[in-house]
C-alpha positions in Angstrom: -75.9 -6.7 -42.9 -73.2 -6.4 -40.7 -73.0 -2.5 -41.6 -76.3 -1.8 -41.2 -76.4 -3.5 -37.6 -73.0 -1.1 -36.6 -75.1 1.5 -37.8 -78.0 0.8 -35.4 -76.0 0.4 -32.3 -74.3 3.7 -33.1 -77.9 4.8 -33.5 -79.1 3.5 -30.1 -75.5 4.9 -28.3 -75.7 8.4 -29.9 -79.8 8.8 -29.0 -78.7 7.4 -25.7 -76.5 10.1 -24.5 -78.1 12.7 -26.1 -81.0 11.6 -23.4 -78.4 12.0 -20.9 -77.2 15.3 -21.9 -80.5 16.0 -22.2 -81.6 15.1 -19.0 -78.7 17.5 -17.3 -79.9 20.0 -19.2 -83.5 19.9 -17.1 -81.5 19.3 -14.2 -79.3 22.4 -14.9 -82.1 24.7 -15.3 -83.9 23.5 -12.1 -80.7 24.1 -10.3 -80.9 27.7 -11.3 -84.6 28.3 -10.6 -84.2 26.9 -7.0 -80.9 29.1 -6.6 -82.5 32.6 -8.1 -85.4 31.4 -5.5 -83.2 31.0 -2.2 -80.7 33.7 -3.3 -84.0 36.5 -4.0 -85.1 35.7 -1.0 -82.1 35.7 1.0 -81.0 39.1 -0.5 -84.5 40.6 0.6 -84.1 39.2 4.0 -80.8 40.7 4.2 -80.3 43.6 6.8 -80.3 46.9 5.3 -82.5 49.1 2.6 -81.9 50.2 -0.7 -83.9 53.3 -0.6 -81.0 54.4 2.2 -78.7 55.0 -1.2 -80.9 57.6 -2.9 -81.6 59.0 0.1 -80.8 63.1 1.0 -81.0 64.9 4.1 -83.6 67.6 3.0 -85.7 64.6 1.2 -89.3 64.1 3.0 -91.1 60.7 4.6 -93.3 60.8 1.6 -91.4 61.3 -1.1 -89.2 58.3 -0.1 -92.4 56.2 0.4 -92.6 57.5 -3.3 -88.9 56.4 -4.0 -89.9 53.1 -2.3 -92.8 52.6 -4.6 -91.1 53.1 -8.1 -88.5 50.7 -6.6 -90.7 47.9 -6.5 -90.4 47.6 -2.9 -93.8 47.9 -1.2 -95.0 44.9 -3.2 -95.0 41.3 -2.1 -91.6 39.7 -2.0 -93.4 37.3 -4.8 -94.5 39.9 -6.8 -90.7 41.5 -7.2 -89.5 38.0 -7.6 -91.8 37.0 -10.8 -91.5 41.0 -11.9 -87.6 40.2 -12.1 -87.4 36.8 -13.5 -90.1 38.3 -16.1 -87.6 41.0 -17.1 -84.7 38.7 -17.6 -86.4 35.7 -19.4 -88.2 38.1 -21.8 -85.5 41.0 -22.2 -82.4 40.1 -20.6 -82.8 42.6 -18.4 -81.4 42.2 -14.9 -82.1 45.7 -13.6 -80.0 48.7 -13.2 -77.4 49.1 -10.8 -78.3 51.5 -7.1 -74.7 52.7 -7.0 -74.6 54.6 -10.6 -77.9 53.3 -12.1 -75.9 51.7 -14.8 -77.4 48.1 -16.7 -76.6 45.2 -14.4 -75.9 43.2 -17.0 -73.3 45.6 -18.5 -71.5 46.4 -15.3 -71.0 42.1 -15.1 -69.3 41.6 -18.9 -67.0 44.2 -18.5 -66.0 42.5 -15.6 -66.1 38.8 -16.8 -63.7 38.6 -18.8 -61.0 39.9 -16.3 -62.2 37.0 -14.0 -62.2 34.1 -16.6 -58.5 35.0 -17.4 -57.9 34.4 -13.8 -59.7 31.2 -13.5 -58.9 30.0 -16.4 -55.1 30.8 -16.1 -55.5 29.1 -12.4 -57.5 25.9 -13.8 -55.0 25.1 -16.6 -51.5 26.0 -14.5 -53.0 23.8 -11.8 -54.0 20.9 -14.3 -50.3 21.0 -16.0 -48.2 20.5 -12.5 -50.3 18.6 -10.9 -50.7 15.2 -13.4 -46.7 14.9 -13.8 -46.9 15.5 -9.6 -49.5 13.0 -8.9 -48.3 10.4 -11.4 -44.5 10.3 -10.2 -45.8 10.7 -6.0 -48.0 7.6 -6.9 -45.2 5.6 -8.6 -42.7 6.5 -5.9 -45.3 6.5 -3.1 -43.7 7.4 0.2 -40.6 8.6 -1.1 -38.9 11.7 -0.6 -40.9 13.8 -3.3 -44.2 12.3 -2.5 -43.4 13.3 1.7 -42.4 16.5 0.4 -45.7 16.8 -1.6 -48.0 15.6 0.3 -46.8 18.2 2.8 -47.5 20.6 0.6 -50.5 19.9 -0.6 -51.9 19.2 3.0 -50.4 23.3 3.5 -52.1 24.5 0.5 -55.4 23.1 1.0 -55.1 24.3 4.9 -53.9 27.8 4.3 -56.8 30.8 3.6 -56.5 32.1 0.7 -56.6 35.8 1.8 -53.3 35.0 3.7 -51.2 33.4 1.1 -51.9 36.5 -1.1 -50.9 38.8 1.6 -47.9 36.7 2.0 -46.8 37.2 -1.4 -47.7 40.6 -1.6 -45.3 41.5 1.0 -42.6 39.2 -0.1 -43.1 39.7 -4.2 -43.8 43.1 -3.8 -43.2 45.1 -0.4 -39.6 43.5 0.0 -38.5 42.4 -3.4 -40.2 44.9 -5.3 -40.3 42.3 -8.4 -44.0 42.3 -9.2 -47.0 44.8 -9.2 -49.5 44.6 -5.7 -52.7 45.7 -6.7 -54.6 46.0 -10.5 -54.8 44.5 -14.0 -52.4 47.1 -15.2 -50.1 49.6 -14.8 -50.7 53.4 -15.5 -50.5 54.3 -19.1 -49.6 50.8 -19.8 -51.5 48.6 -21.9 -49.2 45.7 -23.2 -49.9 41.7 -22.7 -46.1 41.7 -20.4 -47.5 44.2 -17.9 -51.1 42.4 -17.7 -49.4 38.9 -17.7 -47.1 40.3 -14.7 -50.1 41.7 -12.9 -51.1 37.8 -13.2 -48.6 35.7 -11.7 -49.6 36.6 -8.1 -53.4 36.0 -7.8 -53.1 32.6 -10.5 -50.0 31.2 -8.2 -52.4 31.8 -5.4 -55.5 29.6 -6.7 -52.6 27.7 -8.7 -51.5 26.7 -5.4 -54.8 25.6 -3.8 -55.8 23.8 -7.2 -52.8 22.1 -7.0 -52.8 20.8 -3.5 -56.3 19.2 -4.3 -55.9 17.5 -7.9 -52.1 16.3 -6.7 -53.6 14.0 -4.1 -56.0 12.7 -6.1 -53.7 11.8 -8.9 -51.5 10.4 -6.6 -54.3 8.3 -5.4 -55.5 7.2 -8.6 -51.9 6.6 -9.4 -51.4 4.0 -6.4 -54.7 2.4 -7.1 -54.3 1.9 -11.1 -50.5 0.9 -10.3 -52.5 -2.3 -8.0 -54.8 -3.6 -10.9 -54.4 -6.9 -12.7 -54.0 -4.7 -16.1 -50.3 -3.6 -14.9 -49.5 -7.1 -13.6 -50.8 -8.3 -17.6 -48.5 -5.9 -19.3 -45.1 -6.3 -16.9 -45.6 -10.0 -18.0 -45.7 -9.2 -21.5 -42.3 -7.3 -21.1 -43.4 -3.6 -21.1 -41.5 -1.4 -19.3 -42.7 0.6 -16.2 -42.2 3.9 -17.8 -44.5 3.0 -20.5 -46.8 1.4 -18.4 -47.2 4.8 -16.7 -48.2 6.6 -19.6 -49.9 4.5 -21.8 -52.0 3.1 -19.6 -51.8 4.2 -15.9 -51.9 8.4 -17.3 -55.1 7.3 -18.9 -56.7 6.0 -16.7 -55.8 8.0 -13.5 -56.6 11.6 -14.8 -60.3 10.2 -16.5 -61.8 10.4 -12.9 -60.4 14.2 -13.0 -62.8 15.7 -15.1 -65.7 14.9 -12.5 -63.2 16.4 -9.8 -62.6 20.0 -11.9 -66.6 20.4 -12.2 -67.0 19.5 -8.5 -64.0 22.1 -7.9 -65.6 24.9 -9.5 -67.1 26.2 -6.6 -64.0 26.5 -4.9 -62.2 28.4 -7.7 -65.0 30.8 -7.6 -65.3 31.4 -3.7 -61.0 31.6 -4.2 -61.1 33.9 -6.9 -63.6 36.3 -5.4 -62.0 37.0 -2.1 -58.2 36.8 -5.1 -59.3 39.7 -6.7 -60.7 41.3 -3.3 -56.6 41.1 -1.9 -55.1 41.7 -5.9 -57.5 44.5 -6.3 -58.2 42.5 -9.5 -61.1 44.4 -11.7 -63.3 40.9 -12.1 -66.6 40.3 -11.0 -65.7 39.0 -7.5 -64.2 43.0 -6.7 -67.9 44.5 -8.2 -69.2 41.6 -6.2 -67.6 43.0 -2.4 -68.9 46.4 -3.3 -71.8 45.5 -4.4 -72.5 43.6 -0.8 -71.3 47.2 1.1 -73.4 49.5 -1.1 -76.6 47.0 -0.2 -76.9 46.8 -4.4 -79.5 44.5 -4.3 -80.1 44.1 -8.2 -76.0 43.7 -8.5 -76.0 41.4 -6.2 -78.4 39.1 -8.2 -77.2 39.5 -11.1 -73.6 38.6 -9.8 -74.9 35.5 -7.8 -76.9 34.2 -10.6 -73.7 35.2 -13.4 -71.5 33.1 -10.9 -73.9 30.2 -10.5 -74.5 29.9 -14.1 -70.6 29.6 -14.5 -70.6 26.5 -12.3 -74.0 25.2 -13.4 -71.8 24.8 -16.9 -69.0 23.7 -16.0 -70.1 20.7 -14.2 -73.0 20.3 -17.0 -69.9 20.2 -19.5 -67.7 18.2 -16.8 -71.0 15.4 -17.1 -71.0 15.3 -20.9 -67.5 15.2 -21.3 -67.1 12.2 -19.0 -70.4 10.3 -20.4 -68.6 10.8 -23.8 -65.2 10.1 -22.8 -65.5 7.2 -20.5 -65.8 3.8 -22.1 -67.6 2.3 -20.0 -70.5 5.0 -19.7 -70.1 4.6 -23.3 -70.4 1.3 -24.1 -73.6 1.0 -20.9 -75.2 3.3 -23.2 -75.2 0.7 -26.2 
């Protein structure tokens, strides 16, 4: 009896958050309809004409009105929208490129990959410094590493990011001469050294920013968790601060974190793009900055829906993780 009644309220908690993760699902996809809506839009209202880049000198009124028609153009701004969303729903196809007439959709996963590793690298240098940081500024709150710190961080979140990787540019590069400027790799070089070397600059710069954010808010999970009754229960039992800190405090102070690297996942992305814009960087935010100056209208899309999608996941993932991973959200659900 009593392991059939375990069973149900396993039942009921697992059904339970599946409804949840469910129900971010819906909400995921309606985010992305509304954004391919706005963004459509905003890209036809844009200044500027496509047609302009097939465009020659000895080439007659009408047979650019021609051009214009095989484009797409001269139909209702509706009518181009439902033609494109058509195309990618059914075949995946998000047009070809105006600049070399190349797939969209190829042009963006050759890039990708380049721009995870730099994200990604970012995300998880950022995570590893900045939960020892935020734990030991919390514990020793207005000491002299948690003044020196908190400057910091106040500096990093301040700073643009286009300056910082100027900055080191000219000190790393210009004046040192210790690490590559510009690129994913050197000429005729194709080892994991000379790509990981190409790297340090444009991660230490979102590094940096990530840092300054997720430091302060460890910190001030720190202080608050180090104030509850739980801490006061377990000094009077005899446990020692330093296991205090880890056992329980580390626990609960970087839980809140996941919900603050989903909602930070625009910020990488804005940060990366004008990163690899500085680092010359071959990731989607580069193909992104031409693709704006060239007036590629179908690379554009594709490039703004690509980079919402990445964020619509990772705060979809940042929700599940936290309803499966918090207790309490947990145990609510049975």
């Amino acid at each position: 009896m009593f392991y059939l009644r375990e069973m149900s309220i396993l039942g009921r908690c697992v059904t339970t958050i599946m409804k949840r993760i469910l129900s971010r699902l819906i909400q995921s996809i309606l985010i992305m309809f509304i954004v391919s809506v706005f963004c459509f839009g905003l890209t036809k209202a844009a200044p500027g004409d496509p047609v302009l880049t097939y465009v020659q000198p000895n080439m007659s009124e009408e047979y650019i009105g021609q051009l214009r028609e095989s484009l797409g153009l001269t139909k209702p701004i509706y009518v181009q929208y439902l033609i494109w969303l058509n195309n990618i729903i059914r075949h995946g196809n998000f047009g070809n490129s105006l600049m070399n007439s190349r797939p969209v959709l190829t042009q963006i996963m050759e890039r990708l990959p380049a721009t995870i590793l730099l994200m990604g690298s970012s995300l998880m240098a950022a995570i590893v410094i900045s939960i020892p940081l935020g734990l030991f500024t919390g514990k020793y709150k207005n000491g002299i590493l948690d003044k020196i710190t908190s400057v910091l961080a106040f500096i990093g979140i301040s700073i643009p990011t286009f300056w910082f990787g100027i900055l080191l540019i000219y000190l790393f590069s210009v004046n040192l001469g210790w690490l590559p400027s510009i690129g994913m790799r050197s000429s005729g070089v194709s080892s994991v050294g000379d790509i990981l070397k190409h790297l340090i600059m444009p991660c230490a710069v979102l590094t940096f920013q990530n840092v300054a954010q997720f430091t302060l808010f460890i910190r001030s999970s720190t202080i608050t968790e180090l104030s509850s009754d739980y801490v006061m229960v377990q000094k009077a039992y005899g446990m020692t601060e330093r296991s205090i800190l880890f056992k329980h405090v580390l626990k609960n102070a970087i839980l809140p974190m996941i919900t603050v690297m989903g909602m930070s996942l625009q910020s990488v992305v804005s940060g990366a793009i004008i990163t690899e814009q500085v680092f010359a960087w071959p990731g989607t935010g580069q193909l992104a900055v031409t693709a704006v100056s060239q007036y590629d209208y179908p690379l554009i899309m594709g490039i703004t829906m690509f980079t919402a999608l990445l964020i619509v996941i990772g705060n979809l993932l940042a929700d599940i993780l936290y309803t499966v991973v918090d207790p309490r959200i947990r145990n609510s659900s049975c």
